[in-house]
N, C-alpha and C positions, 0 to 999 in steps of 0.2 A: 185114547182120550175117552174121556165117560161119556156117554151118548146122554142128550137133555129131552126133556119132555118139550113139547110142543106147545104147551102151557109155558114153560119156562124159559123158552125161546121168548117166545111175546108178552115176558112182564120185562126179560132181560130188556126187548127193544125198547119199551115203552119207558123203562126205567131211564134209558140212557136218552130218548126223547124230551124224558120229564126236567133231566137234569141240563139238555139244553137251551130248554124253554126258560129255563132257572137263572143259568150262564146271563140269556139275552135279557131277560124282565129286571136283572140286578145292575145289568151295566145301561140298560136304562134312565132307572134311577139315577143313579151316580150324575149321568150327563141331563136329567133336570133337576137336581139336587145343588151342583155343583154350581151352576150360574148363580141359581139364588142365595147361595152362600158366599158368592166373590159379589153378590148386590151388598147385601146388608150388612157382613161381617166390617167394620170399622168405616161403617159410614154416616158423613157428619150429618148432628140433628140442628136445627136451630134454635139456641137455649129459649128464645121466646115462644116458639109453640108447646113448651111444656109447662104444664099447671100443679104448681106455680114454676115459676120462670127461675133458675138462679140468681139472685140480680146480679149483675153485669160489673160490678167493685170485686164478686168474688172470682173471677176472670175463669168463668168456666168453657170446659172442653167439654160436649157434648157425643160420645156418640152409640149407635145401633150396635146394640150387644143381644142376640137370641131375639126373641121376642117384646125385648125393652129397650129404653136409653138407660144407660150409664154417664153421669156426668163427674169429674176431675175438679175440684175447688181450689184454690192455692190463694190467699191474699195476707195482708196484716193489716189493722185496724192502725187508725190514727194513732197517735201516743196520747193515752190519757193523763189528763194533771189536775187533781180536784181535792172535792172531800169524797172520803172513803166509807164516811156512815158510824165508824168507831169514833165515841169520845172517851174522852180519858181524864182524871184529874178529880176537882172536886174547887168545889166556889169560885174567886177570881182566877185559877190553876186551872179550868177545864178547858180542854181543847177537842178540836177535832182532828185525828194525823190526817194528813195531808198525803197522799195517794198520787204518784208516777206510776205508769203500766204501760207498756208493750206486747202485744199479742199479737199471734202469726198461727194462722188454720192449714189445715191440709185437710180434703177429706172427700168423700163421692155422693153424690144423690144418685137415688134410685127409681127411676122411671117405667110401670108396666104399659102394658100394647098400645092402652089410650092415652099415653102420654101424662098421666097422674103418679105423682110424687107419692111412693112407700116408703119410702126406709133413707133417712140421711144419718150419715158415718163418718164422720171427724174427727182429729185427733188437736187437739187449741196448747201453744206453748207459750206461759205468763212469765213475765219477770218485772220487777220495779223495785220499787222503795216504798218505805213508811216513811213520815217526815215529820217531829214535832214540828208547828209552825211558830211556838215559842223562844226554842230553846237551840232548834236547828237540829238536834239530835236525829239520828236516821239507822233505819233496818232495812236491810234487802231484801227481796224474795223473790221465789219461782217458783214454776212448778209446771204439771205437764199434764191433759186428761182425755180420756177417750169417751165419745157422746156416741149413743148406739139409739136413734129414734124411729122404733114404729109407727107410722101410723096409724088407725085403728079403720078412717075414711079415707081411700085414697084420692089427693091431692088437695087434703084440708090441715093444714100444720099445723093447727093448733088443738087435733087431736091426737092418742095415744099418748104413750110411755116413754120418757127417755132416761139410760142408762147410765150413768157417768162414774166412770171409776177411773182412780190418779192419785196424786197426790202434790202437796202446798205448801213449801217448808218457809218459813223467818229465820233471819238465821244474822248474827252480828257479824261484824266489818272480817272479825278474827275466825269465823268459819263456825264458831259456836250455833247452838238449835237455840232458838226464844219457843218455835214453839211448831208443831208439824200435823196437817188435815191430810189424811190419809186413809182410803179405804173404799165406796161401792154408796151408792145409793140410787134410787130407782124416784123418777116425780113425774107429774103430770105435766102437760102443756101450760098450765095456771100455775103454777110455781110450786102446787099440792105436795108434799112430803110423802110418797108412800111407805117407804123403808129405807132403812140404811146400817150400811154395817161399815166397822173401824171407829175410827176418831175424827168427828167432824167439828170441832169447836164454830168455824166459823154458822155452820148452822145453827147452833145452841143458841148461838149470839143474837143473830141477826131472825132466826125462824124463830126457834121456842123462848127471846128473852133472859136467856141467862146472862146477865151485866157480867159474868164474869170470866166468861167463858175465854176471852181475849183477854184477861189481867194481866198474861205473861210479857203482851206488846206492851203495855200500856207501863209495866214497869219497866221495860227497856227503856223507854223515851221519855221517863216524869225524870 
């Protein structure tokens, strides 16, 4: 066997000393590591100590994820039945269609250390009818969209960007399109328009004024 230097004797020892010390300082860890990870890892928050709070109709689960809360949304709003804001027609013939809606969210809020809301993430599934209230004539629709909301102050919601892309078809009894909102657009907490891309009619309509942006319904139902 190769005879070793006396040097290399005592880096050998220390080396294998070093890697003991390594062994013990790692499995250390691990056993204060571990407790605090079987604390926090899926433990519940109570939605009311977080700002703001989910309210309590959207039946959230709260709980400690890393260094945050993660909250679970799940509810569906009332069924709505009203005016819908489109009128249609012209002199004694103008109406307003008459609007059924059901909607149902799914979706998480985002909680950092101090308990202040960043980021909420829902997906909202629409469906209803148009309704002449004259004539009785009626269109169906649905549609489906994903909301992606930063906020820019943590736990202030009515700032930042939110993202909404999906889309909103009309469509008659027989399966036919009247008319299809489809594509991406980005607005402020105020209702601000920043961008958008695809085909938005119902914004044309209702945001920038174009009467005719919805003609397609309104000659379904005259």
């Amino acid at each position: 066997m190769k005879s070793r230097t006396l040097m290399q004797i005592v880096v050998g020892k220390l080396g294998n000393l070093l890697r003991f010390f390594l062994m013990v300082f790692a499995t250390l860890n691990l056993l204060v590591i571990a407790p605090q990870s079987a604390v926090f890892a899926g433990e519940s928050v109570d939605p009311s100590t977080l700002n703001p709070p989910p309210p309590p109709q959207f039946n959230p689960v709260c709980e400690r994820v890393g260094n945050g809360t993660i909250c679970t949304v799940n509810f569906s709003d009332p069924p709505f039945a009203g005016g819908s804001g489109l009128f249609c027609g012209s002199g004694a013939n103008t109406f307003e269609v008459f609007q059924f809606q059901t909607r149902s969210v799914q979706g998480r809020r985002y909680y950092d250390v101090n308990g202040n809301l960043t980021r909420r993430h829902f997906r909202e599934v629409l469906a209803g009818t148009f309704t002449n209230p004259l004539t009785h004539a009626s269109l169906s629709f649905s549609g489906g969209d994903t909301h992606l909301h930063d906020l820019a102050v943590p736990g202030d919601i009515s700032t930042g960007t939110e993202v909404t892309t999906g889309s909103f078809r009309v469509y008659l009894t027989n399966g036919g399109s009247v008319l299809i909102d489809a594509g991406r657009q980005v607005a402020l907490q105020d209702g601000t328009l920043v961008s958008e891309s695809g085909q938005h009619p119902f914004n044309d309509y209702f945001v920038f004024g174009n009467t005719s942006a919805l003609q397609p319904i309104c000659d379904a139902l005259e």
